[in-house]
BASE-449774 format. One record per residue (C-alpha): residue number from 1; residue in one letter; z, y, x. Coordinates in nm, 2 decimals. Example, Ala and Ser with C-alpha at 12.3 -4.5 7.8 and 13.67 -1.06 7.14 Angstrom:
(pt 1, A, (0.78, -0.45, 1.23)) (pt 2, S, (0.71, -0.11, 1.37)) 
END
This chain:
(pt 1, X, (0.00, 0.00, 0.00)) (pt 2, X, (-0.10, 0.32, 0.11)) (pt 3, X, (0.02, 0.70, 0.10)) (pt 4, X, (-0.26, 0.95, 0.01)) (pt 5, X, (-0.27, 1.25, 0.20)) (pt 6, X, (-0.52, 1.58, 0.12)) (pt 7, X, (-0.58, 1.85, 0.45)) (pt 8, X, (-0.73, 2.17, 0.32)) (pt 9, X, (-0.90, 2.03, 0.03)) (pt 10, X, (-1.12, 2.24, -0.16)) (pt 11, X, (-1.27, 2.21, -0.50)) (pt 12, X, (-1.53, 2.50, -0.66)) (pt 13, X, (-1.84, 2.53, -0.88)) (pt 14, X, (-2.05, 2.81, -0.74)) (pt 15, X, (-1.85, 3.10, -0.63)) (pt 16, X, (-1.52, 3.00, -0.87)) (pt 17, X, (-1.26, 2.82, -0.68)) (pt 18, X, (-1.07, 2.51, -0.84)) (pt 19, X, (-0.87, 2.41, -0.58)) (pt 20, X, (-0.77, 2.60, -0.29)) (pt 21, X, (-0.71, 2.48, 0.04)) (pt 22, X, (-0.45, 2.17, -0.06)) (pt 23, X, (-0.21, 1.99, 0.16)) (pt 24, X, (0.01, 1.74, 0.00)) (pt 25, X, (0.14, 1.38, 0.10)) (pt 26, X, (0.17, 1.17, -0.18)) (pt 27, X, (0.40, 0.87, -0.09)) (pt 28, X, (0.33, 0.50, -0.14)) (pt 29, X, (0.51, 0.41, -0.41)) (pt 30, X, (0.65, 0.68, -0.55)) (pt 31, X, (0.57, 0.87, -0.88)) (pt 32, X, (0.44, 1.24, -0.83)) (pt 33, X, (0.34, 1.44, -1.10)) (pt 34, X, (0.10, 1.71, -1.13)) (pt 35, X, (0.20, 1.99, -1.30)) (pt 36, X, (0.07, 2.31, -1.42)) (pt 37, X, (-0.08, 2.52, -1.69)) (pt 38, X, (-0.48, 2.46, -1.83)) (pt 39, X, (-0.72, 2.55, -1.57)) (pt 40, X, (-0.50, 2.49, -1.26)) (pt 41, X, (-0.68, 2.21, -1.07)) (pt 42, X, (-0.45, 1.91, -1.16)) (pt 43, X, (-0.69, 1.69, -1.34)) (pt 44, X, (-0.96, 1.81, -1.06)) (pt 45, X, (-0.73, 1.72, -0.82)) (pt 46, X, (-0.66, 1.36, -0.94)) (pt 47, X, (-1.04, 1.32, -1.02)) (pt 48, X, (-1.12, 1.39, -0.63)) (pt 49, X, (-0.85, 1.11, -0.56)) (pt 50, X, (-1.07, 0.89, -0.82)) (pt 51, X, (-1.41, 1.00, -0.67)) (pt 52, X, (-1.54, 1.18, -1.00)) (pt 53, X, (-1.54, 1.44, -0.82)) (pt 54, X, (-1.68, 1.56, -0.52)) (pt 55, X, (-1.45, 1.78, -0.24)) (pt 56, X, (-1.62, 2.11, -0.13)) (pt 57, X, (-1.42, 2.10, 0.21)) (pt 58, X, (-1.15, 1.91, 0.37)) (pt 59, X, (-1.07, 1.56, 0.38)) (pt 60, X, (-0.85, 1.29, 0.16)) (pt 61, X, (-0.70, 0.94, 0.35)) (pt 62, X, (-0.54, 0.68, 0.18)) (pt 63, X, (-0.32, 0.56, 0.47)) (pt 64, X, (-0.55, 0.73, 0.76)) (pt 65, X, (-0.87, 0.58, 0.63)) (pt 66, X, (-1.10, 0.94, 0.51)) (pt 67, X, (-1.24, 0.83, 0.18)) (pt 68, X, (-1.42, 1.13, 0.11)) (pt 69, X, (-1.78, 0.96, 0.05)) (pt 70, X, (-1.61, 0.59, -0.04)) (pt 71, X, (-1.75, 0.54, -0.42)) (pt 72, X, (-1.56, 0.54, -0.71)) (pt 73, X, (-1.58, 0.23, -0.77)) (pt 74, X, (-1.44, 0.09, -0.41)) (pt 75, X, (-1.16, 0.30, -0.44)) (pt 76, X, (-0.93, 0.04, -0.61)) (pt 77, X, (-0.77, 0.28, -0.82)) (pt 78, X, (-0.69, 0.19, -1.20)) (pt 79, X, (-0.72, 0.54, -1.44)) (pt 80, X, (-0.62, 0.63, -1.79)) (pt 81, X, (-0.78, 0.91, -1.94)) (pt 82, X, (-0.66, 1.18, -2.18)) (pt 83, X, (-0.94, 0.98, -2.42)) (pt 84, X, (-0.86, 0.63, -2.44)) (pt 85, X, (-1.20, 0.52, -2.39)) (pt 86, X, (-1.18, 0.11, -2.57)) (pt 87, X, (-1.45, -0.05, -2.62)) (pt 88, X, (-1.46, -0.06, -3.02)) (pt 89, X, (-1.65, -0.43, -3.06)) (pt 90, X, (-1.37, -0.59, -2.81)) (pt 91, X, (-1.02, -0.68, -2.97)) (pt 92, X, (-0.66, -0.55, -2.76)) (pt 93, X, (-0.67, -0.84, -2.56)) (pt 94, X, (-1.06, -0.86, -2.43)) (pt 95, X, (-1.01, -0.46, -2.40)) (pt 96, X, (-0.74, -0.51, -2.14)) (pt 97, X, (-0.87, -0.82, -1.96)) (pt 98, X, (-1.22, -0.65, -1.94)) (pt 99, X, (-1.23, -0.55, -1.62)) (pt 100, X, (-1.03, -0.82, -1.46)) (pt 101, X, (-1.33, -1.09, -1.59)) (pt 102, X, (-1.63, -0.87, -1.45)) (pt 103, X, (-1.43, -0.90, -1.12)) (pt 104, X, (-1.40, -1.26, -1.12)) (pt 105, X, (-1.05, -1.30, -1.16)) (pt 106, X, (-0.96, -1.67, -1.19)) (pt 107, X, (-0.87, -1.74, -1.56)) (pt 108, X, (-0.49, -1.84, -1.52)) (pt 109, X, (-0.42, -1.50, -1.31)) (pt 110, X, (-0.56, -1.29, -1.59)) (pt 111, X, (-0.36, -1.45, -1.87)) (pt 112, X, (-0.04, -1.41, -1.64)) (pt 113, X, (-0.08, -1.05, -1.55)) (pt 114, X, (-0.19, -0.99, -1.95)) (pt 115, X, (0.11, -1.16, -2.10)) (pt 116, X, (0.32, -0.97, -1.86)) (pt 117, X, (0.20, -0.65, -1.95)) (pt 118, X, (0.16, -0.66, -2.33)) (pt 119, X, (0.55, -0.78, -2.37)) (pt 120, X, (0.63, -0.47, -2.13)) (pt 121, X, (0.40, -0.26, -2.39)) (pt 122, X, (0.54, -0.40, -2.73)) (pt 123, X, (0.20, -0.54, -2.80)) (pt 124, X, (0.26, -0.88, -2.87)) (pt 125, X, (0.11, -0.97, -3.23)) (pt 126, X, (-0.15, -0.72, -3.18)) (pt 127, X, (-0.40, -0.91, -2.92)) (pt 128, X, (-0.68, -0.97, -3.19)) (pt 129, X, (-0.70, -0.64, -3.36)) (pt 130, X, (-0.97, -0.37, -3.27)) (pt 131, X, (-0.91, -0.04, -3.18)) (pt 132, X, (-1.00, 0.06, -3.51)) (pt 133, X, (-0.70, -0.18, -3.64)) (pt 134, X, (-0.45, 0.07, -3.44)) (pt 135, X, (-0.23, 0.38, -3.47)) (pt 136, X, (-0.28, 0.61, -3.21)) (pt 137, X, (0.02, 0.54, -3.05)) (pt 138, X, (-0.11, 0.15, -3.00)) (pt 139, X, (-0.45, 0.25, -2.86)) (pt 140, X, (-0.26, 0.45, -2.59)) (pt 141, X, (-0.04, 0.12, -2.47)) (pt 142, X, (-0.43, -0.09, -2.49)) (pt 143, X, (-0.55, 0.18, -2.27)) (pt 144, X, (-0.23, 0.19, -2.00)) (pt 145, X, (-0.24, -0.23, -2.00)) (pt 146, X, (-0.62, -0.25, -1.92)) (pt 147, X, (-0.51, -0.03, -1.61)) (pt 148, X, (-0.18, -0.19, -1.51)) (pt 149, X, (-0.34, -0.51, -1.52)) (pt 150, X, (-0.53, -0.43, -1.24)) (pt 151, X, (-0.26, -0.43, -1.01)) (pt 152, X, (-0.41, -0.21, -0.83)) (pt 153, X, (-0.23, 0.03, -0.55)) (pt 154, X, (-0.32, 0.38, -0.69)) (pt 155, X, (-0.25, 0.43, -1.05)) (pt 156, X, (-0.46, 0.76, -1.18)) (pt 157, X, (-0.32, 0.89, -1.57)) (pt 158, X, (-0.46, 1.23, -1.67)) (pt 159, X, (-0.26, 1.35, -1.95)) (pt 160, X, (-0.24, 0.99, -2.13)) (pt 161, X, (0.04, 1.09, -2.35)) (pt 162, X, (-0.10, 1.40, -2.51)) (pt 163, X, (-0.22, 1.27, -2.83)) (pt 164, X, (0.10, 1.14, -2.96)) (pt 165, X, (0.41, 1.28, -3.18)) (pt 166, X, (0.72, 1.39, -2.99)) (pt 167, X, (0.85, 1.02, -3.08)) (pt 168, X, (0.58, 0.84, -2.98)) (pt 169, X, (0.57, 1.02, -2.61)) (pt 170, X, (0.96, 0.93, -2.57)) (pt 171, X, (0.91, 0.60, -2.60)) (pt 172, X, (0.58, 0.59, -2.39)) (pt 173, X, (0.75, 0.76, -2.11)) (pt 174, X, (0.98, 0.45, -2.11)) (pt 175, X, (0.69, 0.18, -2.10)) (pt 176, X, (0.54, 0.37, -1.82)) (pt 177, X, (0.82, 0.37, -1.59)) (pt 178, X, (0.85, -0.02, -1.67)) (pt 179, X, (0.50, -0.07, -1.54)) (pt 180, X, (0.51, 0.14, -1.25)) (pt 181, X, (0.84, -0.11, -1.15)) (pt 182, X, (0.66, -0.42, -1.14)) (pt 183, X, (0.44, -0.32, -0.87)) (pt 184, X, (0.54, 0.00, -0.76)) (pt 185, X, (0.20, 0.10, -0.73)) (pt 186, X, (0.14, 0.48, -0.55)) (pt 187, X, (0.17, 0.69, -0.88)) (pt 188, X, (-0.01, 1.02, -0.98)) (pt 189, X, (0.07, 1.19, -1.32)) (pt 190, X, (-0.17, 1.46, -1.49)) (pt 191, X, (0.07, 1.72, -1.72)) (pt 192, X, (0.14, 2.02, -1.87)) (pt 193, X, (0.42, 1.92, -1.97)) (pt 194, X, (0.76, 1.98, -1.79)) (pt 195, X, (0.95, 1.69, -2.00)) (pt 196, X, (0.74, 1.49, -1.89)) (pt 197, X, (0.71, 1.59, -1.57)) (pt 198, X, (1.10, 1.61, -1.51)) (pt 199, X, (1.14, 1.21, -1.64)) (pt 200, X, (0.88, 1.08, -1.51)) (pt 201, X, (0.83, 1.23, -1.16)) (pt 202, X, (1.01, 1.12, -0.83)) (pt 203, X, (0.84, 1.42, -0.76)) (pt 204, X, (0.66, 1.71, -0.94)) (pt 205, X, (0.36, 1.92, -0.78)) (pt 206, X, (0.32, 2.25, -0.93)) (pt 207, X, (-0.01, 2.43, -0.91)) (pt 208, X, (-0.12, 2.78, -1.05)) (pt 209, X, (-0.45, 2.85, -1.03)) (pt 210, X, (-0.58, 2.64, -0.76)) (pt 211, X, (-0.26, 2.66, -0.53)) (pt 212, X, (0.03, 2.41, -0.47)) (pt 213, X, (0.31, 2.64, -0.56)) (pt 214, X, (0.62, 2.40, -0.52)) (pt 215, X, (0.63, 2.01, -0.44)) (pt 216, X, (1.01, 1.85, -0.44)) (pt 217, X, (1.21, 1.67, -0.68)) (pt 218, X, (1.27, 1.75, -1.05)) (pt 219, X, (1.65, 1.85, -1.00)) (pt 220, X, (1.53, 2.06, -0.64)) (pt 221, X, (1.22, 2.27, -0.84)) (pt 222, X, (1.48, 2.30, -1.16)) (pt 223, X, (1.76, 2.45, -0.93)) (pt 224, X, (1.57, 2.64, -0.67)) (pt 225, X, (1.23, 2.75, -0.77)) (pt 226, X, (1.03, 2.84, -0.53)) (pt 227, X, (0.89, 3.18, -0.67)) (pt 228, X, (0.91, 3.32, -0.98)) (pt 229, X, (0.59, 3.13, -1.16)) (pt 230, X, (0.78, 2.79, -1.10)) (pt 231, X, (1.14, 2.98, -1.23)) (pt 232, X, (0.93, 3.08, -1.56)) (pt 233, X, (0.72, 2.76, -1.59)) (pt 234, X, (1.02, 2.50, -1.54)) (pt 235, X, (1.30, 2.47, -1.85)) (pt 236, X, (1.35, 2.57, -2.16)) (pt 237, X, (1.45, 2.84, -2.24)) (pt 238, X, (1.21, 2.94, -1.94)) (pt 239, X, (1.48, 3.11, -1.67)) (pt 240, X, (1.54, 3.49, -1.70)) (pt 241, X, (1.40, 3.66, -1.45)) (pt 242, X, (1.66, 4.07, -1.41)) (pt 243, X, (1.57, 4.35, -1.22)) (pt 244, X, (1.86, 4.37, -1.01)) (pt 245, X, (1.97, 4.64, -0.73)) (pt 246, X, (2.13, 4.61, -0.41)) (pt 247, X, (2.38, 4.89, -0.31)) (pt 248, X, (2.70, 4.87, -0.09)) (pt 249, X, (2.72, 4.48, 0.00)) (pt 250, X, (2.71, 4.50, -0.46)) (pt 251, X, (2.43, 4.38, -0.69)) (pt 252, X, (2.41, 4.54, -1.03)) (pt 253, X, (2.21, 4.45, -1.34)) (pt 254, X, (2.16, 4.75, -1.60)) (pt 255, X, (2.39, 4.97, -1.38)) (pt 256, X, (2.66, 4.72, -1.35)) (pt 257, X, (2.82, 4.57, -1.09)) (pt 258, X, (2.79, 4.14, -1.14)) (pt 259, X, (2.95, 4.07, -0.78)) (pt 260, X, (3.11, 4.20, -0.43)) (pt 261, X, (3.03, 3.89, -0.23)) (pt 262, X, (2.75, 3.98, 0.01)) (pt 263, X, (2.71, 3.55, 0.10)) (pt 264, X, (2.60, 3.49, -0.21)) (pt 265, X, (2.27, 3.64, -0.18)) (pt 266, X, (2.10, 3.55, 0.15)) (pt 267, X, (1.85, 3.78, 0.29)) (pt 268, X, (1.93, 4.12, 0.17)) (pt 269, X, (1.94, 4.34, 0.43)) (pt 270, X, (1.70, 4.62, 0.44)) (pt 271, X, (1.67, 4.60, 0.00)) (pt 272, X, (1.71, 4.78, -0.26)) (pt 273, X, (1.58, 4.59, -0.54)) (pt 274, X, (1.50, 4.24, -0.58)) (pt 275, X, (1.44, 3.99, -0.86)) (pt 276, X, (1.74, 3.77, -1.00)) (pt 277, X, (1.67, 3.43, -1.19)) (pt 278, X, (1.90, 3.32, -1.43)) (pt 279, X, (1.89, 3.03, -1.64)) (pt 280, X, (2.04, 3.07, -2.00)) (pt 281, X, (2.30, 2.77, -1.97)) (pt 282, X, (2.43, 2.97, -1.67)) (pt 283, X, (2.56, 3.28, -1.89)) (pt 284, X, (2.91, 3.27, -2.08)) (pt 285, X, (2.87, 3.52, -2.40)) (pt 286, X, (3.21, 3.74, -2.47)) (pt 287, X, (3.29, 3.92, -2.76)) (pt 288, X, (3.51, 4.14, -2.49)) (pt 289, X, (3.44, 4.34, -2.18)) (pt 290, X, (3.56, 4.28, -1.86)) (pt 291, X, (3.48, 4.35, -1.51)) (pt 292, X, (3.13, 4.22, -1.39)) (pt 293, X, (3.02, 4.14, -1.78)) (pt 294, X, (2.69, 4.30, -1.89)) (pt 295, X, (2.68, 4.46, -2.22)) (pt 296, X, (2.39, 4.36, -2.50)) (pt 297, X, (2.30, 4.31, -2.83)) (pt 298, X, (2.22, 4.02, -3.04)) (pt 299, X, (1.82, 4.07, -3.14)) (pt 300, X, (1.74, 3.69, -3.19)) (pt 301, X, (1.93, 3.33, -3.27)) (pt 302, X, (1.77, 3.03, -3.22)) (pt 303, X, (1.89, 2.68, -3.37)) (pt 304, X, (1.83, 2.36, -3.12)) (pt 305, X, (2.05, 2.13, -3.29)) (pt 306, X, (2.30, 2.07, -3.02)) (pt 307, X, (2.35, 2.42, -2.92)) (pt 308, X, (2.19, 2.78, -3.04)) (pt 309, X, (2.02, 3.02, -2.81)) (pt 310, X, (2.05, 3.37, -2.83)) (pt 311, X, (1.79, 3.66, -2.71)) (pt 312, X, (2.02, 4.01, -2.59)) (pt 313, X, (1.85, 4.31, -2.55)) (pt 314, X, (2.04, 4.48, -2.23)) (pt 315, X, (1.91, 4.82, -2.19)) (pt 316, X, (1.56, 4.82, -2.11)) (pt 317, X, (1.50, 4.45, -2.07)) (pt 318, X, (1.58, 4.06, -2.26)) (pt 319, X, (1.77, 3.78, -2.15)) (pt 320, X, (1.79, 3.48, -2.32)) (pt 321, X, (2.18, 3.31, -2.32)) (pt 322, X, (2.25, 2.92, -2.46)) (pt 323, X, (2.57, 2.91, -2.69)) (pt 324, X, (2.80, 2.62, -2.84)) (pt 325, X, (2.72, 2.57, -3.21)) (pt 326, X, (3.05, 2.65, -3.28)) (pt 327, X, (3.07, 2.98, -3.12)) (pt 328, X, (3.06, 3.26, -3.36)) (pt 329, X, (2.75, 3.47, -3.28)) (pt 330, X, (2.56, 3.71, -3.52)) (pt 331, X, (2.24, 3.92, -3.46)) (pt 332, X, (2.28, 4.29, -3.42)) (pt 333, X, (2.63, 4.17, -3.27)) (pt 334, X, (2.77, 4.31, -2.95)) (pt 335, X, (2.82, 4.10, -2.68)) (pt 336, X, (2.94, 4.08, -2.32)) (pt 337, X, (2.75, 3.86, -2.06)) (pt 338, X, (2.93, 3.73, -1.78)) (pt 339, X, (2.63, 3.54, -1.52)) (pt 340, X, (2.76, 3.24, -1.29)) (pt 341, X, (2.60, 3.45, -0.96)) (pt 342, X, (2.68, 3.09, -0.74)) (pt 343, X, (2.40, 2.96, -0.97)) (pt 344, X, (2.10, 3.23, -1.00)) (pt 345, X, (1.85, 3.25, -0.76)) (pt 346, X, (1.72, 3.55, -0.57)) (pt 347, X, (1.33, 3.64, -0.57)) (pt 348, X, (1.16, 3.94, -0.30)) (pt 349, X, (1.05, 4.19, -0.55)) (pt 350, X, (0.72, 4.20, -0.38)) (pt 351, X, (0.60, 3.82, -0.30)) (pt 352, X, (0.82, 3.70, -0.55)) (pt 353, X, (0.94, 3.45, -0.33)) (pt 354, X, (1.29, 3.23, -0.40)) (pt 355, X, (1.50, 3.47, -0.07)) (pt 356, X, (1.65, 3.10, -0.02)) (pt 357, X, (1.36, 2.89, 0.02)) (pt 358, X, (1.20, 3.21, 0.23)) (pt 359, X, (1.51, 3.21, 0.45)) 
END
């Protein structure tokens, strides 16, 4: 099993740029995901590692082989598409073993490897339906067997989950875990979505527009963002992102002094002003003032279920703050924020950088 590794890989079409200059190391085994909004170069990205698509410049290795003019088809990568792509005339088990018979797989290995993969995908019963016999939900698990049968050492999905209700995803995100597990095959995941992204990823890849903005674990790019596009794009509530100024070893926010401690913030000699990230589960809301609290007002409430989330219009700007159910919040309501400073981060007002990961 090999690790894949892009050097200064470029992607465009005429004079627009795709993907920009990538470096990344993704590790045998382990599950990355690429993340990022429409248009970023994720599923471009994964369809170079595929060979569906063609690299402008730089080179791609699995292990140190270059595989830049290999053929798709001599890649040994399994894919699933966004589209499940079945083969309508073929019932759930001929659609999975398909591929596994035009390569001459002896007869007994293909009904092993089947069997093990529809009980892992809650298919059982189902093998002599056709596609047209099956909820979406069912077409999706066809479509992720006929790859994981394979057992092939790359394991390609561009967004396979995106079809299905919120329940339907939960419990998919379970089955493909399992099958990653049986052969630990190196793992690359297409999303826009961060849930997915933060359950499913060893890893998470973040592009904007062409560029790897962040690659580390889920807890690492929650906690310490490296710029202020990841802060925004990861959680929810998306982190607040405060104007805050530097004066006298203090930092205010909204002309008022949050902390003293010049350790906290790394990096902040020679500023004035600089960007603070906040997430909302990081405030605690008062119905009181007290030193370092910022005052606001209730503009918006927000019901999750398992706890509320309030907007507060401070001054000129909005922060967003999560509440207990049981806490006794009303809009138009005066409030006093007090923000944990041990857990924001601290972004250059210029690069919008994280001052940690920069230092």
């Amino acid at each position: 099993m090999n690790e894949i590794k892009f050097k200064n890989v470029s992607k465009s079409y005429g004079d627009t740029k795709i993907v920009n200059n990538l470096n990344l190391t993704i590790k045998a085994g382990e599950r990355l995901v690429l993340l990022g909004p429409s248009g970023c170069g994720k599923s471009t990205t994964l369809r170079m590692i595929a060979g569906l698509e063609e690299i402008t410049s730089g080179d791609i290795l699995f292990g140190d082989k270059r595989i830049n003019d290999i053929e798709a088809g001599d890649r040994d990568i399994a894919m699933v598409f966004q589209n499940y792509a079945l083969y309508p005339h073929l019932t759930v088990w001929d659609n999975i073993i398909f591929g596994l018979k035009m390569n001459g797989v002896d007869k007994t290995e293909i009904n092993t490897r089947t069997t093990e993969v529809i009980k892992i995908l809650n298919l059982q019963g189902l093998e002599k339906r056709y596609p047209k016999e099956l909820s979406g939900g069912q077409r999706q698990r066809v479509a992720l067997g006929r790859a994981a049968v394979k057992n092939s050492d790359f394991f390609l999905l561009d967004e396979p989950l995106s079809n299905l209700d919120v329940q339907l995803r939960n419990s998919s995100r379970e089955e493909l875990i399992k099958l990653h597990e049986i052969n630990r095959p190196t793992f690359i995941y297409v999303t826009h979505d961060q849930i997915e992204a933060m359950t499913i990823g060893h890893r998470i890849a973040i592009l904007n527009k062409g560029d790897l903005q962040q690659i580390d674990t889920p807890e690492e790019v929650y906690n310490n963002p490296a710029n202020i596009f990841v802060a925004k794009f990861i959680g929810t509530p998306p982190m607040n992102i405060l104007i805050g100024k530097v004066a006298n070893k203090k930092l205010y926010i909204n002309d008022r002094c949050i902390f003293s401690n010049e350790n906290v913030i790394p990096n902040l000699s020679n500023r004035n002003l600089i960007y603070v990230g906040i997430r909302p589960e990081h405030i605690l809301v008062y119905t009181e003032d007290a030193f370092n609290r910022i005052q606001g007002e209730v503009t918006r409430i927000e019901n999750y279920g398992n706890q509320k989330c309030i907007s507060v219009s401070i001054g000129n700007e909005n922060i967003k703050a999560s509440i207990k159910n049981d806490q006794d919040i009303k809009k138009n309501q005066k409030i006093y924020l007090e923000i944990d400073t041990a857990k924001c981060s601290y972004f250059d007002i210029k690069t919008e950088t994280n001052l940690k990961v920069e230092g």
